[in-house]
PDB file of N, CA, C and O in Angstrom:
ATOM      1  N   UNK A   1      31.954 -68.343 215.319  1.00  0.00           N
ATOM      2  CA  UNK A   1      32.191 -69.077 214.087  1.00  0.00           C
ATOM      3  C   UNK A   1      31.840 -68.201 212.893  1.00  0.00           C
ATOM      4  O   UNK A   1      30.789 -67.562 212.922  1.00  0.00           O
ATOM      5  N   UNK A   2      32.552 -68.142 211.978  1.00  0.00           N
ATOM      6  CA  UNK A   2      32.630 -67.362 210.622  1.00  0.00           C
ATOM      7  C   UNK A   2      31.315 -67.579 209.704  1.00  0.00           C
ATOM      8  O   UNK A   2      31.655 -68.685 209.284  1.00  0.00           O
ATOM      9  N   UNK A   3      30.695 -67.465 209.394  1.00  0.00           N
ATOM     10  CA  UNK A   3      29.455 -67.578 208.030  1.00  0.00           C
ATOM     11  C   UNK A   3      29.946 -67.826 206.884  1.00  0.00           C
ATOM     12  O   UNK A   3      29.372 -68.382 205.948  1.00  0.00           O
ATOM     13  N   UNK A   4      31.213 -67.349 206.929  1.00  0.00           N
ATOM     14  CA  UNK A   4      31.511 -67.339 205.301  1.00  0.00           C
ATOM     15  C   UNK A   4      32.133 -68.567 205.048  1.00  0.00           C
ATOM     16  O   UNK A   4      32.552 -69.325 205.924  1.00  0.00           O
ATOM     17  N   UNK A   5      32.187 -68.745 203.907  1.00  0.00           N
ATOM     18  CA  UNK A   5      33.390 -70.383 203.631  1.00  0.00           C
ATOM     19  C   UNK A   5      34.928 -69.898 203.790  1.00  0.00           C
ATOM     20  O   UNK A   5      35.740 -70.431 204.546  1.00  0.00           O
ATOM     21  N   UNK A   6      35.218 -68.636 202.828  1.00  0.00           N
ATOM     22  CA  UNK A   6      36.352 -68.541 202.950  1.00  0.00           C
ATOM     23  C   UNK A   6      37.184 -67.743 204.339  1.00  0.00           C
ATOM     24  O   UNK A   6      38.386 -67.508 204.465  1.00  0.00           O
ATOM     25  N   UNK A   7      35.850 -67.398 205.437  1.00  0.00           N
ATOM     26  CA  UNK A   7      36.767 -66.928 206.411  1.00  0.00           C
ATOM     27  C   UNK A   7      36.911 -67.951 207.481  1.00  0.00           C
ATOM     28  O   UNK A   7      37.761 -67.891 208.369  1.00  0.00           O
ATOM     29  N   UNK A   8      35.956 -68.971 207.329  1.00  0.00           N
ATOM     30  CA  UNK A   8      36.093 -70.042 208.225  1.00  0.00           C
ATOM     31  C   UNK A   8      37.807 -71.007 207.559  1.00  0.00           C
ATOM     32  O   UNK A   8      38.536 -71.636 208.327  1.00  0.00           O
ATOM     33  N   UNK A   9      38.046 -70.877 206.197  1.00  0.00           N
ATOM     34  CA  UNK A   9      39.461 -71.139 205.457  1.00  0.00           C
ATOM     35  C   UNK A   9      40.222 -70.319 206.464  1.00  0.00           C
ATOM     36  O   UNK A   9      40.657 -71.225 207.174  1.00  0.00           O
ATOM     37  N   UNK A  10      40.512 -69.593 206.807  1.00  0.00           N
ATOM     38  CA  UNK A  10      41.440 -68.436 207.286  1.00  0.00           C
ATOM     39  C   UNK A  10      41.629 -68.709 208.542  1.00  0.00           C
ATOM     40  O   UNK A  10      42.705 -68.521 209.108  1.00  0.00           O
ATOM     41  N   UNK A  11      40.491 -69.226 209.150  1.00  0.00           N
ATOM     42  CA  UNK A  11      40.119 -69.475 210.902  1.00  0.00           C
ATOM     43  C   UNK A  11      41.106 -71.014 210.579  1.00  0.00           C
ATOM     44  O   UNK A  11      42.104 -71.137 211.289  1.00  0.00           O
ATOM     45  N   UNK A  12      40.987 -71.483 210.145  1.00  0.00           N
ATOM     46  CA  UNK A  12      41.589 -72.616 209.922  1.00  0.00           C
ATOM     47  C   UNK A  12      42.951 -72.819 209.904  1.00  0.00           C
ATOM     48  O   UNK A  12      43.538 -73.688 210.549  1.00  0.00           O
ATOM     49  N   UNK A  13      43.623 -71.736 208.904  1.00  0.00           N
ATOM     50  CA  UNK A  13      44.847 -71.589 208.460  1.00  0.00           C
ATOM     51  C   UNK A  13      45.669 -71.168 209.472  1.00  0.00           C
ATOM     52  O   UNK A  13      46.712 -71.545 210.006  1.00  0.00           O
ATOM     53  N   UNK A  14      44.694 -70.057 209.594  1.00  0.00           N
ATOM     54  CA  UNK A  14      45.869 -69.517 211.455  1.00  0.00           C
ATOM     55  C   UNK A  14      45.868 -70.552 212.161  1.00  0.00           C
ATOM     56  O   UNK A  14      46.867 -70.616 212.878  1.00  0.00           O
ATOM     57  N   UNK A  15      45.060 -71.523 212.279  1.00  0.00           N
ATOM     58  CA  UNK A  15      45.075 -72.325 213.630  1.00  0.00           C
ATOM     59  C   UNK A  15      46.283 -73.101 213.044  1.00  0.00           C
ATOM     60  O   UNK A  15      46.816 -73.642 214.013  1.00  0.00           O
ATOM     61  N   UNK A  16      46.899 -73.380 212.025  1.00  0.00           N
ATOM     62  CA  UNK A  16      47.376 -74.813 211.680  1.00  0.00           C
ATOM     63  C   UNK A  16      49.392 -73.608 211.773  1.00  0.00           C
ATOM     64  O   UNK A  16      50.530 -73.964 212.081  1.00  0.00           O
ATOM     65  N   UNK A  17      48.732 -72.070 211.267  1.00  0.00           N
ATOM     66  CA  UNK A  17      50.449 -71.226 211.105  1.00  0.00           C
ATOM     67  C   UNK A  17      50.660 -71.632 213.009  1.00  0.00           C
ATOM     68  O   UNK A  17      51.637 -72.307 213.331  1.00  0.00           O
ATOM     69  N   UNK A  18      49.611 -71.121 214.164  1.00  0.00           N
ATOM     70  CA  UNK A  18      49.640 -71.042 215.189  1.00  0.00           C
ATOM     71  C   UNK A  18      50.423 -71.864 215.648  1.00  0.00           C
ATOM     72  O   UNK A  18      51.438 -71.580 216.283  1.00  0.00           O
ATOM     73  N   UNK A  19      50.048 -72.933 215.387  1.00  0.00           N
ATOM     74  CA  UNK A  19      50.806 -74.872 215.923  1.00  0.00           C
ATOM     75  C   UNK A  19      51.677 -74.707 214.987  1.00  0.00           C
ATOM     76  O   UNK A  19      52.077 -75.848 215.221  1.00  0.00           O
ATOM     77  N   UNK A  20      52.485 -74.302 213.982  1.00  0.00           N
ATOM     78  CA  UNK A  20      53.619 -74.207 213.331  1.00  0.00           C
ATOM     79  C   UNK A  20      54.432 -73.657 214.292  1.00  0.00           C
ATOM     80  O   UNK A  20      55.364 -74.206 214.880  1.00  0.00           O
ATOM     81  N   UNK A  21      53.976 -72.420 214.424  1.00  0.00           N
ATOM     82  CA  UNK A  21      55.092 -71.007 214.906  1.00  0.00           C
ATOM     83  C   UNK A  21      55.231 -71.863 216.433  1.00  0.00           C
ATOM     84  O   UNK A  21      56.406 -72.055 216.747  1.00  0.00           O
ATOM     85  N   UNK A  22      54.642 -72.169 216.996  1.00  0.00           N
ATOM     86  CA  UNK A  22      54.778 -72.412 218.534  1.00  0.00           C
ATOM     87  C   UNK A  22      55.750 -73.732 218.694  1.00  0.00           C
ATOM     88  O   UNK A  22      56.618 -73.911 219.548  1.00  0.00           O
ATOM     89  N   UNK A  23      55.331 -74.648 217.567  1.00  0.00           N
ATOM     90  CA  UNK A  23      56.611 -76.023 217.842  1.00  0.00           C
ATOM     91  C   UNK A  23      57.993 -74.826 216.924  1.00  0.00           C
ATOM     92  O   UNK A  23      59.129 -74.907 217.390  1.00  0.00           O
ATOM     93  N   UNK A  24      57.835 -74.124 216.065  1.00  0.00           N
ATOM     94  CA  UNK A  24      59.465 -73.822 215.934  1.00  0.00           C
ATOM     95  C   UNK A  24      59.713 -73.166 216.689  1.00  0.00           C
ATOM     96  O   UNK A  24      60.888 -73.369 216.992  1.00  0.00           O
ATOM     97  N   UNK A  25      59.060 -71.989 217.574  1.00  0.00           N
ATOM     98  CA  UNK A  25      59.784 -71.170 218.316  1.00  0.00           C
ATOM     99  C   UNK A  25      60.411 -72.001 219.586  1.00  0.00           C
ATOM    100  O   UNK A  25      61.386 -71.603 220.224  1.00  0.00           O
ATOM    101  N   UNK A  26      59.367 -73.787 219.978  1.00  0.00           N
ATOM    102  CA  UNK A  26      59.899 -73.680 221.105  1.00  0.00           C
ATOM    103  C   UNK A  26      61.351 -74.939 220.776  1.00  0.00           C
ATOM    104  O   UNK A  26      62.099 -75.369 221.655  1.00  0.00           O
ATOM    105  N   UNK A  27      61.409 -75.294 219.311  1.00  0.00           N
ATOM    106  CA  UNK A  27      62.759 -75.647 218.907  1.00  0.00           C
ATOM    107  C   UNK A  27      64.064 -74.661 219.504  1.00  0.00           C
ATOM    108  O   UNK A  27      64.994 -74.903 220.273  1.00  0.00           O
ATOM    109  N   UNK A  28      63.709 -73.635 218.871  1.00  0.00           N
ATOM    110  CA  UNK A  28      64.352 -72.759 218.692  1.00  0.00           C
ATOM    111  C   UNK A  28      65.285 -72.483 220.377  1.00  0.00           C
ATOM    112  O   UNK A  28      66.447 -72.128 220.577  1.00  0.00           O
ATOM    113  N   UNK A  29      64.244 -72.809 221.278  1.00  0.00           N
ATOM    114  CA  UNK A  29      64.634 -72.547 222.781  1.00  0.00           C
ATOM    115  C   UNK A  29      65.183 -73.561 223.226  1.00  0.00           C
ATOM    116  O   UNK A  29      65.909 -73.578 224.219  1.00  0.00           O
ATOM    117  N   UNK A  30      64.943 -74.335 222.661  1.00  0.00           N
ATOM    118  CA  UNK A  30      65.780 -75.865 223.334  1.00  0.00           C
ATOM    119  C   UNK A  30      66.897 -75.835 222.769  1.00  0.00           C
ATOM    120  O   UNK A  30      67.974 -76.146 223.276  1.00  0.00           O
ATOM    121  N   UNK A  31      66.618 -75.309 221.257  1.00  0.00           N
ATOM    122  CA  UNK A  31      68.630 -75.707 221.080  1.00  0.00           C
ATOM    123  C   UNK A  31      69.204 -74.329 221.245  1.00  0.00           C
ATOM    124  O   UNK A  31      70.333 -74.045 220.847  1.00  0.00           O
ATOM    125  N   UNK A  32      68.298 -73.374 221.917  1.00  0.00           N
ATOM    126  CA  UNK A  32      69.699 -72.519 222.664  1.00  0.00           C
ATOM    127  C   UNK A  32      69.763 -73.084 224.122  1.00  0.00           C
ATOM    128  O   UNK A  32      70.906 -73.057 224.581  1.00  0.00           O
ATOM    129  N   UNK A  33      68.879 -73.549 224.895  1.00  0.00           N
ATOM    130  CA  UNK A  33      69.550 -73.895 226.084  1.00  0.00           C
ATOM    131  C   UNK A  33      70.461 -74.989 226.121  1.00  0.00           C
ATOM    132  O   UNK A  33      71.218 -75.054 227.089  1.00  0.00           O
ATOM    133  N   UNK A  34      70.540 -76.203 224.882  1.00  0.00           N
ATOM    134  CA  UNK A  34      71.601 -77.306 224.900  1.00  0.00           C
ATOM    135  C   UNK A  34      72.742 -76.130 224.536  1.00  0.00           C
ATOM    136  O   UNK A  34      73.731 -76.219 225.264  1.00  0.00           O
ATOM    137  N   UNK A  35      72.789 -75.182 223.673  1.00  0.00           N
ATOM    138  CA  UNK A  35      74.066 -74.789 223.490  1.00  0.00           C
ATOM    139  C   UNK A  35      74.453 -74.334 225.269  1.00  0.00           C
ATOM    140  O   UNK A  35      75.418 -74.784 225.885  1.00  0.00           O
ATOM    141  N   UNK A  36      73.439 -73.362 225.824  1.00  0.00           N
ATOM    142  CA  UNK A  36      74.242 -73.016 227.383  1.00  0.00           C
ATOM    143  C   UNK A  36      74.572 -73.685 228.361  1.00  0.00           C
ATOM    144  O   UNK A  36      75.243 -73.399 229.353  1.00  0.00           O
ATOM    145  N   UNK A  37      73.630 -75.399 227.761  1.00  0.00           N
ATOM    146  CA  UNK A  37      74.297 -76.165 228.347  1.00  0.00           C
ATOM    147  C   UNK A  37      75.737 -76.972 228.047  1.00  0.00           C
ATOM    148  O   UNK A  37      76.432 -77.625 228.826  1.00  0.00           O
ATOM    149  N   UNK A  38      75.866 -76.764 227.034  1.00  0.00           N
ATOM    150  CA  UNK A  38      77.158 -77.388 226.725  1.00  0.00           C
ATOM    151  C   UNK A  38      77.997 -76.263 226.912  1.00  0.00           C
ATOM    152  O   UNK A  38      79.192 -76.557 226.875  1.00  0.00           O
ATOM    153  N   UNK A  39      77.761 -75.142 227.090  1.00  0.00           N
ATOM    154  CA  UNK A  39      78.922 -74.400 227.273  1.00  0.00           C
ATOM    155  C   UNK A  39      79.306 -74.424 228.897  1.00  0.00           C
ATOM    156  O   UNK A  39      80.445 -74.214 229.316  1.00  0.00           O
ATOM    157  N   UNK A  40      78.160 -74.714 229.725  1.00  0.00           N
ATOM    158  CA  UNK A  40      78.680 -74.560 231.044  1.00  0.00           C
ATOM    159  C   UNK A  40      79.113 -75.874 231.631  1.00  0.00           C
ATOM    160  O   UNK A  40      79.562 -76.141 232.746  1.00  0.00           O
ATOM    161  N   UNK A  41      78.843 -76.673 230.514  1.00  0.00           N
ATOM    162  CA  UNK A  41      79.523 -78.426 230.975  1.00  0.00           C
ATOM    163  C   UNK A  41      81.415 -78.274 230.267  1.00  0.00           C
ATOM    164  O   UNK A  41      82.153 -79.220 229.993  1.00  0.00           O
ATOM    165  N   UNK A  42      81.699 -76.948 230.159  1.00  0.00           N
ATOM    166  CA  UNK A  42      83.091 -76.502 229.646  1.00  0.00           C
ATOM    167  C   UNK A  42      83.315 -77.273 228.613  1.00  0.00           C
ATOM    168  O   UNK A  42      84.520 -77.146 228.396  1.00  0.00           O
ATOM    169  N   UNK A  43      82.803 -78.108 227.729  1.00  0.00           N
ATOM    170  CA  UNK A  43      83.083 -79.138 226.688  1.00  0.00           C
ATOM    171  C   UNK A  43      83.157 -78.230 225.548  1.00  0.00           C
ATOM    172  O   UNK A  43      82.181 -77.586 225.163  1.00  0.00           O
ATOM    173  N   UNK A  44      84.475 -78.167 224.927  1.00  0.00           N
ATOM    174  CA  UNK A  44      84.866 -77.062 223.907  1.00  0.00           C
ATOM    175  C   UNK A  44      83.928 -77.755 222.351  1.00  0.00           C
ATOM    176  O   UNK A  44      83.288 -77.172 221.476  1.00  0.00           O
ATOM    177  N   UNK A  45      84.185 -78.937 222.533  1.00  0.00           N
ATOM    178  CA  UNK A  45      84.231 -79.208 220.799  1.00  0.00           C
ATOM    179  C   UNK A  45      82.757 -79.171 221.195  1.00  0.00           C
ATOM    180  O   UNK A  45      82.245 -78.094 220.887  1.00  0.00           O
ATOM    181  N   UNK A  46      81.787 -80.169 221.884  1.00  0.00           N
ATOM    182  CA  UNK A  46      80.230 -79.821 221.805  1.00  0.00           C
ATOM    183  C   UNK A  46      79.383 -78.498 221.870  1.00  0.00           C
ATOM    184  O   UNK A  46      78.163 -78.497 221.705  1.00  0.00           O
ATOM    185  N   UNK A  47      80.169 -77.312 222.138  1.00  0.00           N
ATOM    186  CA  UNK A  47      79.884 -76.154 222.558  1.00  0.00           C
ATOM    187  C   UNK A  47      80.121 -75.515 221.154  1.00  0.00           C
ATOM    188  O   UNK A  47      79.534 -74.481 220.833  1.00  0.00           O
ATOM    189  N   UNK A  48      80.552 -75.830 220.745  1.00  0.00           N
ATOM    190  CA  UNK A  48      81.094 -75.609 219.255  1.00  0.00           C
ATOM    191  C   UNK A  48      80.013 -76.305 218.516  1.00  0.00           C
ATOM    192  O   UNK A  48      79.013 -75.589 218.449  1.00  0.00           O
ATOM    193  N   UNK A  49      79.856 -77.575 217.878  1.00  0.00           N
ATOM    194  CA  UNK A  49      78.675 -77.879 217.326  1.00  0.00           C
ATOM    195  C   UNK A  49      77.425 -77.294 217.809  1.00  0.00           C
ATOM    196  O   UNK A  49      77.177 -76.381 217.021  1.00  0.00           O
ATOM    197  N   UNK A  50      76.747 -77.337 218.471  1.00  0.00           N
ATOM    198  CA  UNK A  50      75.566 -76.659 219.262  1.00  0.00           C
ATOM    199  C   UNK A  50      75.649 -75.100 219.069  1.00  0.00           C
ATOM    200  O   UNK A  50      74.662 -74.385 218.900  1.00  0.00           O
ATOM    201  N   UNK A  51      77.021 -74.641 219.118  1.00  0.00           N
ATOM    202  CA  UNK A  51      76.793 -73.455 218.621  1.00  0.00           C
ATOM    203  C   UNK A  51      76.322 -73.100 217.026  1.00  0.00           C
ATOM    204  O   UNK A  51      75.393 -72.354 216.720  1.00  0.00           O
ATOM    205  N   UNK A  52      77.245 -73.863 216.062  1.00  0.00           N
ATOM    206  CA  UNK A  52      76.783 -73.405 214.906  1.00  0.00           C
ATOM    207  C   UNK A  52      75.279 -73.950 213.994  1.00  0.00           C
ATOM    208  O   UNK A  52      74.799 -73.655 212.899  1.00  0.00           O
ATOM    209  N   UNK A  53      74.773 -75.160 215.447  1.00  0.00           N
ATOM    210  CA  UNK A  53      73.304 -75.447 215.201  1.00  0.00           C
ATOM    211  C   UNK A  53      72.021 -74.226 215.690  1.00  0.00           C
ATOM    212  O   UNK A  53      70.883 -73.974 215.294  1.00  0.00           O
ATOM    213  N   UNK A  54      72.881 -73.710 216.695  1.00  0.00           N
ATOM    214  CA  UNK A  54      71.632 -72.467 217.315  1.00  0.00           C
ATOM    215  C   UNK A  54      71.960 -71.388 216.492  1.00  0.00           C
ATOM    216  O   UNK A  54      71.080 -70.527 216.486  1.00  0.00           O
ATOM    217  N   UNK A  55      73.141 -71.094 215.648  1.00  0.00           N
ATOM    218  CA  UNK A  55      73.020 -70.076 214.747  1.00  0.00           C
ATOM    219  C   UNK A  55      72.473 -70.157 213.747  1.00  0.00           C
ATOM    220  O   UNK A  55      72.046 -69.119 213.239  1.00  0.00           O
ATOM    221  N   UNK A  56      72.263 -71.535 213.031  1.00  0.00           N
ATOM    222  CA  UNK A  56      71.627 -71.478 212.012  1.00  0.00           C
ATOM    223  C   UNK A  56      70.229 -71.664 212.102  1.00  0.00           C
ATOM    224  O   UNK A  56      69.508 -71.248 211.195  1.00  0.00           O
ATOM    225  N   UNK A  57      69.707 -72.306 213.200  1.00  0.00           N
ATOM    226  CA  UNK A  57      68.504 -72.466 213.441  1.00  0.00           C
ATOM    227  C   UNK A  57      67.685 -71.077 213.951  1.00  0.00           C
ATOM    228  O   UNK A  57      66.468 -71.052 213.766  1.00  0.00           O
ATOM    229  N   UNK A  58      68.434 -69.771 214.678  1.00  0.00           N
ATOM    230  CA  UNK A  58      67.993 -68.641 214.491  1.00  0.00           C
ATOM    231  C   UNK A  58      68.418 -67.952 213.352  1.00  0.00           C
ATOM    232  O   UNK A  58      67.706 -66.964 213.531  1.00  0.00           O
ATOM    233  N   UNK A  59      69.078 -67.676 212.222  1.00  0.00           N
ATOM    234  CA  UNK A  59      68.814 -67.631 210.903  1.00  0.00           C
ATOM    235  C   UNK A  59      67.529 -68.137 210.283  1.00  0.00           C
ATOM    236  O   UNK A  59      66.822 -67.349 209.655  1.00  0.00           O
ATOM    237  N   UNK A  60      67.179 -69.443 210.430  1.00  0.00           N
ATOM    238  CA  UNK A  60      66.047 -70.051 209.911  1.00  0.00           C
ATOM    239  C   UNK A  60      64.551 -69.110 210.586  1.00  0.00           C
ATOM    240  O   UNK A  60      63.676 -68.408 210.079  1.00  0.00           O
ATOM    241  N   UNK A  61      64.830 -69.502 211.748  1.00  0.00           N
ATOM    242  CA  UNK A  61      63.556 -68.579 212.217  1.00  0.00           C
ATOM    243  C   UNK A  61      63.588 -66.951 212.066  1.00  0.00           C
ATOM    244  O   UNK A  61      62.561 -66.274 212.016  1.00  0.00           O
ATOM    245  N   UNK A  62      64.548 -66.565 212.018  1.00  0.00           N
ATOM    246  CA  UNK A  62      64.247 -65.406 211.263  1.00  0.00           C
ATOM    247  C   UNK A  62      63.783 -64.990 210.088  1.00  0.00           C
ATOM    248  O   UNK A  62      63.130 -63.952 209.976  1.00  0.00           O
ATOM    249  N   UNK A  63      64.159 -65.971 208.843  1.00  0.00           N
ATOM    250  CA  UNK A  63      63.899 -65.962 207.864  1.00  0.00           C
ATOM    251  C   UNK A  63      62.430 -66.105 207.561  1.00  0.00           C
ATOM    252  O   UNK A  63      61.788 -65.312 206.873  1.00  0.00           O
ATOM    253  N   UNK A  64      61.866 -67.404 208.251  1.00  0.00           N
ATOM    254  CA  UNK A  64      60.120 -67.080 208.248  1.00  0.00           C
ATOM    255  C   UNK A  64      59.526 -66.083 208.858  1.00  0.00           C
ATOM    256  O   UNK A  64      58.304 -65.943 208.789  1.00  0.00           O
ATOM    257  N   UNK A  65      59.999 -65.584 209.268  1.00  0.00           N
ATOM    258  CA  UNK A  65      59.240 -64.240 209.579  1.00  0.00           C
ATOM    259  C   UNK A  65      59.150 -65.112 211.493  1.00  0.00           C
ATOM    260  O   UNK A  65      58.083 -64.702 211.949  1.00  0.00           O
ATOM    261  N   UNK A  66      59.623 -65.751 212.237  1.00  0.00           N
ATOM    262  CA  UNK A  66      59.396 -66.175 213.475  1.00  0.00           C
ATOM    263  C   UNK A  66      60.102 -65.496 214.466  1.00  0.00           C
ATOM    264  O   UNK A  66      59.962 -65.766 215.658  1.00  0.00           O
ATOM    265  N   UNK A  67      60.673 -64.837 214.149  1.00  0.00           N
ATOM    266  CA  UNK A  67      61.076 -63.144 215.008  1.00  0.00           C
ATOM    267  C   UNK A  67      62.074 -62.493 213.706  1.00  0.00           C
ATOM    268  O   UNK A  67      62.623 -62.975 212.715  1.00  0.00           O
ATOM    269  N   UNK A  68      61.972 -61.230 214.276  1.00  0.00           N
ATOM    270  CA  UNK A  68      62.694 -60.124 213.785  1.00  0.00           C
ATOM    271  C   UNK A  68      63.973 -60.170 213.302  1.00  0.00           C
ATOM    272  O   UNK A  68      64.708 -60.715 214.125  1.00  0.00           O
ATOM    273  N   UNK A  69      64.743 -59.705 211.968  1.00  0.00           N
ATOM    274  CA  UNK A  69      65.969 -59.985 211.928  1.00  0.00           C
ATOM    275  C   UNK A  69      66.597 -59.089 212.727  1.00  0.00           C
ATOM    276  O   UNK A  69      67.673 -59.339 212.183  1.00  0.00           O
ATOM    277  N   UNK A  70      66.945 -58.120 213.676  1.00  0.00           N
ATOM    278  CA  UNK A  70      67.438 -57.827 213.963  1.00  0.00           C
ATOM    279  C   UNK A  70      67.070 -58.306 215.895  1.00  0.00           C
ATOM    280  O   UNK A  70      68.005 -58.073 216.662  1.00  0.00           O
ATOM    281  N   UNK A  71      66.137 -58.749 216.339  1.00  0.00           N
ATOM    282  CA  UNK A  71      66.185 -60.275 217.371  1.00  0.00           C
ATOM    283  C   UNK A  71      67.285 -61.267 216.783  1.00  0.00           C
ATOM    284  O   UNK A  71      68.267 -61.162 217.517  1.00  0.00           O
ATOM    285  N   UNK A  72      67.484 -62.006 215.965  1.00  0.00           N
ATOM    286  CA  UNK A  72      67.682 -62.740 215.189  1.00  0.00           C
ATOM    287  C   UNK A  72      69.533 -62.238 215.481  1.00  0.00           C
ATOM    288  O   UNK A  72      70.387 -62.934 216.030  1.00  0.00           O
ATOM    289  N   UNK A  73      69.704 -60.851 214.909  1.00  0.00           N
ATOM    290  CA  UNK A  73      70.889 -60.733 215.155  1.00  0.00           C
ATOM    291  C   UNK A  73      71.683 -60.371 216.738  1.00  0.00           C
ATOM    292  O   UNK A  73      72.804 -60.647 217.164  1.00  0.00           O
ATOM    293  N   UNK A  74      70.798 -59.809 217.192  1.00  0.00           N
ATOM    294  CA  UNK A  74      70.800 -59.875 218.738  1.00  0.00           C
ATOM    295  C   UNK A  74      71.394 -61.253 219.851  1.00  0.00           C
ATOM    296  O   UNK A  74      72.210 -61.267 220.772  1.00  0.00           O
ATOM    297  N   UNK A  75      70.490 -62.359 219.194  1.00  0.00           N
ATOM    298  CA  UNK A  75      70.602 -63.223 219.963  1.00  0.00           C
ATOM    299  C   UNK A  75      71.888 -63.983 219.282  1.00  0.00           C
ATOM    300  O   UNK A  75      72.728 -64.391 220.084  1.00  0.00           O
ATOM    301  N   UNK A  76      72.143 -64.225 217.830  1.00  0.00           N
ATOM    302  CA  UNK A  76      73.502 -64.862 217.737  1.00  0.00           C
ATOM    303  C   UNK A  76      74.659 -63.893 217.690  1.00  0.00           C
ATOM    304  O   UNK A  76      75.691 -64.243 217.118  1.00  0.00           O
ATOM    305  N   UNK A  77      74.562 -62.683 218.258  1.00  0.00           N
ATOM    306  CA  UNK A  77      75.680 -61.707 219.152  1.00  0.00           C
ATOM    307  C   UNK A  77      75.986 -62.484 220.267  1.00  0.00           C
ATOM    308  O   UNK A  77      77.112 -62.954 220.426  1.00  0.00           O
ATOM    309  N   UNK A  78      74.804 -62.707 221.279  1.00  0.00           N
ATOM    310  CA  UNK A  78      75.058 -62.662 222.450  1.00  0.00           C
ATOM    311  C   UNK A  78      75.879 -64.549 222.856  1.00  0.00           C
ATOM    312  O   UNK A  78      76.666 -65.065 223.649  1.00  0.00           O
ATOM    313  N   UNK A  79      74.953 -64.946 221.611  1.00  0.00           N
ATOM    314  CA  UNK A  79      75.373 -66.391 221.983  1.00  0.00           C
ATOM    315  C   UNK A  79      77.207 -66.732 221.074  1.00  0.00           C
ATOM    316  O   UNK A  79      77.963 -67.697 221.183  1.00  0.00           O
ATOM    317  N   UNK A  80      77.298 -65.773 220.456  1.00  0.00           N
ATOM    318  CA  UNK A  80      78.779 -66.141 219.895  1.00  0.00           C
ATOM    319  C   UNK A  80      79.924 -65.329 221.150  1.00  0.00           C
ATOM    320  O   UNK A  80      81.125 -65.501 221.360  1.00  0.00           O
ATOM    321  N   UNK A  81      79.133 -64.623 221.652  1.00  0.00           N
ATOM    322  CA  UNK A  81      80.222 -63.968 222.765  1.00  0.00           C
ATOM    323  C   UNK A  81      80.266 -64.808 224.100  1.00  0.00           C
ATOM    324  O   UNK A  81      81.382 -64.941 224.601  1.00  0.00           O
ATOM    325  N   UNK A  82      79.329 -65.316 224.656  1.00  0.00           N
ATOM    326  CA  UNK A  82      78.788 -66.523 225.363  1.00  0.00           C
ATOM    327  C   UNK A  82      80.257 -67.392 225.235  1.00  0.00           C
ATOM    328  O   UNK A  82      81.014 -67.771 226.128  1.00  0.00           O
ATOM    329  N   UNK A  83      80.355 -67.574 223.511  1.00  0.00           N
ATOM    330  CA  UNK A  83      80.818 -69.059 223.223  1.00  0.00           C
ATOM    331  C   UNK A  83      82.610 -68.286 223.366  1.00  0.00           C
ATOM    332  O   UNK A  83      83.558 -68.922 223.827  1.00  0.00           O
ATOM    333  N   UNK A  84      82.684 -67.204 222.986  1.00  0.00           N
ATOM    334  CA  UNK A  84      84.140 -66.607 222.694  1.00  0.00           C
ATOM    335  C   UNK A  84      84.783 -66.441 223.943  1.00  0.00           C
ATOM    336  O   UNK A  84      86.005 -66.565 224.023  1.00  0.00           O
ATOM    337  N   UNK A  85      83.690 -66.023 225.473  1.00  0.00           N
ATOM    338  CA  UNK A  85      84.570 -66.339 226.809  1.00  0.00           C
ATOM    339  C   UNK A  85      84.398 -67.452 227.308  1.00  0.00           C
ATOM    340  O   UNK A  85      84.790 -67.589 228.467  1.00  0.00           O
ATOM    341  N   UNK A  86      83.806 -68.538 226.667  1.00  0.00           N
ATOM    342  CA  UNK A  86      83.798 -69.727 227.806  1.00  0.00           C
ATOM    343  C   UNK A  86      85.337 -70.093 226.841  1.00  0.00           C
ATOM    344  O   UNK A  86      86.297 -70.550 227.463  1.00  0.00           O
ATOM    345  N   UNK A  87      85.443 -69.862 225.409  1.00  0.00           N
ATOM    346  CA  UNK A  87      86.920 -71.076 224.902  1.00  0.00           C
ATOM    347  C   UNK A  87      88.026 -70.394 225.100  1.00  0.00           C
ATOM    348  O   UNK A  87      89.130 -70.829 224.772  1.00  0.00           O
ATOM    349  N   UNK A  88      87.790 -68.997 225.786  1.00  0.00           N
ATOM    350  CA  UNK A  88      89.249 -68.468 226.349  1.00  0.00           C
ATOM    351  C   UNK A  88      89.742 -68.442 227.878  1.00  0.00           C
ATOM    352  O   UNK A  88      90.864 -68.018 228.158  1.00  0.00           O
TER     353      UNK A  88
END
């Protein structure tokens, strides 16, 4: 435990970014697996919404700093190519 006031503030703060970052990152995983799931349930138009929800929702987490932009661009590569051979 900290002595100080303001580092026990800090001990605090991380704990509260900690429980932030961990419910968005594990958003973040659920609505990419509904998108792989809707893509392997072959359903064009839901595969389509879900897609442009997991792109923007990894935009978002990139933007806070909740991974890397170039993770960030990685993963909506892989998931728009995902989406480009299941609708052909």
């Amino acid at each position: 435990m900290p002595n100080i006031k303001s580092a026990s503030k800090r001990v605090e703060i991380a704990r509260q970014r900690t429980l932030r970052n961990v419910a968005l990152k594990s958003n973040l995983k659920t609505v990419i697996k509904r998108f792989v799931e809707a893509v392997e349930s072959k359903d064009l138009e839901k595969s389509k919404t879900t897609l442009l929800r997991a792109l923007r929702t990894v935009d978002k987490a990139a933007s806070k700093g909740l991974i890397h932009k170039n993770t960030a661009a990685r993963k909506k590569s892989r998931l728009q190519k995902l989406f480009n051979t299941s609708a052909s």
